[in-house]
N, C-alpha and C positions, 0 to 999 in steps of 0.2 A: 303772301298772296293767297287771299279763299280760291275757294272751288269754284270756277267758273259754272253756271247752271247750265244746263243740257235745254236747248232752242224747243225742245216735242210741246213742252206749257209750259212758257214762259214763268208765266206767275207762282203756280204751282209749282218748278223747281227751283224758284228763289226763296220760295219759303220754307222750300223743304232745305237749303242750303242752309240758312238762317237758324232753322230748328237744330238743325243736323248741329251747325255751329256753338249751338246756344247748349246742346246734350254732352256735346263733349268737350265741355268748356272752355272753349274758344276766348269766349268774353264774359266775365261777371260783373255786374253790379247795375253796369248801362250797353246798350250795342252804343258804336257808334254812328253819325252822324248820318242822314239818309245821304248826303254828300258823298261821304268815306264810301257806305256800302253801294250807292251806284257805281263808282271809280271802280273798287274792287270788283265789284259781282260785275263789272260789263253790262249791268243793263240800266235804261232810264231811272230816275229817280220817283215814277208816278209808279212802274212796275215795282221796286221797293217798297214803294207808301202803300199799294193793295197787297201786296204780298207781306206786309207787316201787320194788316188788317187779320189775316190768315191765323199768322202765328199767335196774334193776339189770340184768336178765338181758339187758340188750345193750351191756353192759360199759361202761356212761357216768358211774355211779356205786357208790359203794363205801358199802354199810350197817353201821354197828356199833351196835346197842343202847346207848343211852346218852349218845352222841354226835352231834357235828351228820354228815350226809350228806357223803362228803366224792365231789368228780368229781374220775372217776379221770385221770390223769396222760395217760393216751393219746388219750383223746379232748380233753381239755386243748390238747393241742400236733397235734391231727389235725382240727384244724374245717376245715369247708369254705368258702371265701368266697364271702359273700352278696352281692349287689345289699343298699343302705340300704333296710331299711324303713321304709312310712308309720310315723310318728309324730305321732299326732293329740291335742293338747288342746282341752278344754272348758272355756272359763272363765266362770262363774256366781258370781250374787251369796249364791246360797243352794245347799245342795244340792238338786238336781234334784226329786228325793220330792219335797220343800217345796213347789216350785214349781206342775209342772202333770203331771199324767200325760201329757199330749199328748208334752210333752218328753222325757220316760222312756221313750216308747215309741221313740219315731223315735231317741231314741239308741242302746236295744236293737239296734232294726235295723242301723243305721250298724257299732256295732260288730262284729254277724257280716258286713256285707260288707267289713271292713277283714279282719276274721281269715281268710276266704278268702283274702285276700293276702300273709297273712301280718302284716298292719298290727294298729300296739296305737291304744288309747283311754283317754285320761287325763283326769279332771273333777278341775277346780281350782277351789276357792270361798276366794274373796275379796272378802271386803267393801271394803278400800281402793281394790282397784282399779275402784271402781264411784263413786266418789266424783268432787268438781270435780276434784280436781288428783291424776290418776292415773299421773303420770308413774314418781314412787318407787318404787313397789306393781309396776309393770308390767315395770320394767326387771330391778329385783332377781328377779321372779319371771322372764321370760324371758329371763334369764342365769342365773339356779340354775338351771330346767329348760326344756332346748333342745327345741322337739320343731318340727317338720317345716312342721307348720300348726296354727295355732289356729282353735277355732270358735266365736266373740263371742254367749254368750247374753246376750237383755235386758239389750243392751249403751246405753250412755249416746254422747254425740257426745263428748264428751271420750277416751272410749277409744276411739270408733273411729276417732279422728283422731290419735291417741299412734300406734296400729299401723301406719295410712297415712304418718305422717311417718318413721318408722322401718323403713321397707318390709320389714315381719313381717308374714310371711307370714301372712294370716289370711283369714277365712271367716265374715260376719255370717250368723248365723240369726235372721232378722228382717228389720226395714225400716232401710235402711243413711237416716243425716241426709243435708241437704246438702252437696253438693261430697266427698264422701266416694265414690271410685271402686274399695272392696274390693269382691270379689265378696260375694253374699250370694244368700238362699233366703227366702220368705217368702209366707206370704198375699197376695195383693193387696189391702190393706189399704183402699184408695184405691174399688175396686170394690165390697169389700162396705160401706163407708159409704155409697155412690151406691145399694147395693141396698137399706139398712137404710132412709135418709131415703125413698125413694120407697116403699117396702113399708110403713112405718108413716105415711106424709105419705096414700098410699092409703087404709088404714084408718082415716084422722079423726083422727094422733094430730098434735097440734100442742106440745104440752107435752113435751120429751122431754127426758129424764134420762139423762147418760151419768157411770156411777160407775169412774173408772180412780184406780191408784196414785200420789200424787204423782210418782213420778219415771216419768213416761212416757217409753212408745218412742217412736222416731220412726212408728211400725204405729199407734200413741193418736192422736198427734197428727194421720194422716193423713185418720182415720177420722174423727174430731172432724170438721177441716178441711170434709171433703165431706158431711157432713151441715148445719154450718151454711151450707155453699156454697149447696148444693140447696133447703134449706128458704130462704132470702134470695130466690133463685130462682123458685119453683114458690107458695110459699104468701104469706096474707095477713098485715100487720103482727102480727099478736095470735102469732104460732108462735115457740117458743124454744128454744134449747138450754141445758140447766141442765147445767154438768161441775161434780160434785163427787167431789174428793179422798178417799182414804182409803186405811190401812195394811188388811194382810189382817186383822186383829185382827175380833172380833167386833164389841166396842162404839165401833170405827173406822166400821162401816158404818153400827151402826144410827143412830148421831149422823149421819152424809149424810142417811140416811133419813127422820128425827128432821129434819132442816133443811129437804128438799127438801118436804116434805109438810104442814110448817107455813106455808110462802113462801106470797105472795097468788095466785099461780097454780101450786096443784100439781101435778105431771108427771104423766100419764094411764099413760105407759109409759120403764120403767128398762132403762138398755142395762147390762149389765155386761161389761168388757171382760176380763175374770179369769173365770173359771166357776166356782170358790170361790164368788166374792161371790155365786153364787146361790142358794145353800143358805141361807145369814142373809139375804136378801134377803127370798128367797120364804117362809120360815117367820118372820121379824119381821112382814112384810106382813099376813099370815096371822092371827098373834097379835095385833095390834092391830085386826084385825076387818073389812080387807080383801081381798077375794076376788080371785082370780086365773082367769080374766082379767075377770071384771065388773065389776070396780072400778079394776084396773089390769093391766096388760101387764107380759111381761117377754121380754127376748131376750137371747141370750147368743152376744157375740164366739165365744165358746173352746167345745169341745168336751170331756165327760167323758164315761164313760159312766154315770156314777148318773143324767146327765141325762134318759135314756132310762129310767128306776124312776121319774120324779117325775109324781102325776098333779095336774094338768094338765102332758104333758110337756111339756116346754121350749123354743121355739123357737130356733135355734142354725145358726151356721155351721162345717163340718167338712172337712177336706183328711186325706189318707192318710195317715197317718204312716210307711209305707213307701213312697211315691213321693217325702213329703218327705226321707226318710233316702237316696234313690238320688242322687234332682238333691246334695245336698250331697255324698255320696260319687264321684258322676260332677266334679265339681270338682274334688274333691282327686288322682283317680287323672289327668284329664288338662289341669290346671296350667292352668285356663283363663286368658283375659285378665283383668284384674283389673277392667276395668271394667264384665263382667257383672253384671244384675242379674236372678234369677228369680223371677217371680211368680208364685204357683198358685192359680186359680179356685177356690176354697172352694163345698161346695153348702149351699144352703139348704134345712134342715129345718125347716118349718112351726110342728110343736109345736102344742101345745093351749093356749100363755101368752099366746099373741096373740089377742086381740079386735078387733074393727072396734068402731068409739066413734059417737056422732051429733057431728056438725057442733058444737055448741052444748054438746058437755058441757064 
């Protein structure tokens, strides 16, 4: 994937992207298609056709109507040598969209502070390599495409111990498993479950519901962990944790829903570890004629911003998407030890989905 051009002129950073690409040879012989480079660069293809006008006019390429762009010969055999650029993949199970806009965001950001360096950002989705035995998937893909570091979304312990044994270079975004010594960036997953159990164990809720995707992160498992730690801890026999599974699918949640609220003791309040899930969550709830929060509670792991349009709004935990994008770019630029691990304080927004409950309900 090129360098996205910086919005400040338009025209003027596509050419300059173009140049930029054409010096450090990027492409020799022909660019390609004004197709291709709209696709890539993100912008129209009438912005490529004047910003090719540009580059023409500094002798780097040769235009003929008709045909492909061909770079001209002198600049061909006149490049200047570079220092290696960063070369950063993304490997995900889904495209990013799909997943969370939290993640779309801080990749935004990541990748304009690579392009200040000149560094490109490549997202790869792959389902095999997310699977038990990712060994195949991972090796073919990191021998077709080399790049520099990889950055492990809602990655599984299986691949991030494929990367570790194979000391490829990589960079979890998330909560790395055990005995796993890549660097990684992540919530403190472990703190906000310590804040969830005592902020709802405070509020009366003893019944608590936590709805995460079968194939959990090591960030699920943590949060889980220290909620049923705490509540084991602090409250009396009768408190429990209900974890039920479910695909993002609608009729995936409302069957947890559907199960959790038929059980002999219904959950008072639903964590949802996904901010998706609370859209179907809070409007199933809804629909079947329970109120939010007087009849039930809701919190949410993850952070959107619809969550902030929803009334009763949402109570939620949220971290910066550009301090998250800097700590993972401050690793890549200074090759940290691998056996960093960073965590970041996430704040707690209140929301209006939480309720205090009586002792006895």
């Amino acid at each position: 994937m090129l360098l996205a051009p910086r919005r400040t002129s338009l025209i003027v950073e596509t050419a300059k992207v173009i140049s930029n690409g054409i010096r450090g040879g990027r492409w020799r012989g022909h660019l390609p298609s004004e197709r291709i480079l709209s696709t890539d660069l993100k912008v129209s293809r009438s912005t490529i056709r004047t910003a090719l006008s540009v580059v023409e006019k500094e002798g780097l390429v040769s235009i003929s109507h008709g045909s492909r762009t061909k770079i001209s010969p002198i600049s061909d055999h006149a490049l200047p040598k570079e220092s290696p650029k960063e070369t950063i993949a993304i490997l995900a199970p889904e495209l990013l969209s799909k997943l969370h806009l939290f993640s779309a965001l801080w990749v935004d950001e990541l990748r304009m502070m690579l392009s200040q360096r000149g560094g490109t950002l490549t997202i790869y989705k792959s389902i095999h390599a997310f699977g038990k035995s990712p060994s195949t998937a991972l090796r073919a893909l990191t021998s077709r495409q080399p790049h520099s570091n990889w950055i492990l979304f809602d990655s599984t312990p299986f691949m991030q111990r494929w990367f570790q044994e194979n000391n490829t270079p990589a960079i979890i975004a998330g909560t790395r498993f055990p005995d796993i010594q890549i660097p990684s960036v992540d919530l403190d997953s472990r703190a906000v479950g310590l804040h969830a159990a005592h902020t709802l164990l405070g509020n009366g809720h003893r019944r608590i519901a936590i709805l995460r995707p079968s194939r959990a992160t090591a960030g699920d498992l943590a949060i889980e962990q220290e909620i049923e730690t705490y509540l084991a801890k602090h409250s009396s026999d009768d408190a429990r944790v209900l974890v039920k599974t479910c695909n993002r699918d609608v009729q995936s949640i409302c069957r947890a829903i559907d199960a959790l609220a038929s059980s002999k003791h219904p959950p008072t309040v639903y964590i949802c570890t996904r901010s998706p899930y609370v859209a179907t969550v809070f409007t199933y709830l809804a629909k079947t004629g329970r109120r939010i929060p007087e009849d039930v509670s809701i919190l949410s792991i993850e952070w959107e911003p619809f969550l902030d349009l929803v009334v009763p709004s949402i109570a939620h935990y949220t971290i910066s998407t550009r301090i998250f994008a800097q700590h993972i770019d401050r690793i890549v630029a200074s090759k940290r030890s691998k056996s960093e691990a960073t965590y970041l304080t996430p704040v707690f927004v209140k929301g209006g989905s939480l309720a205090k409950i009586r002792a006895d309900s």
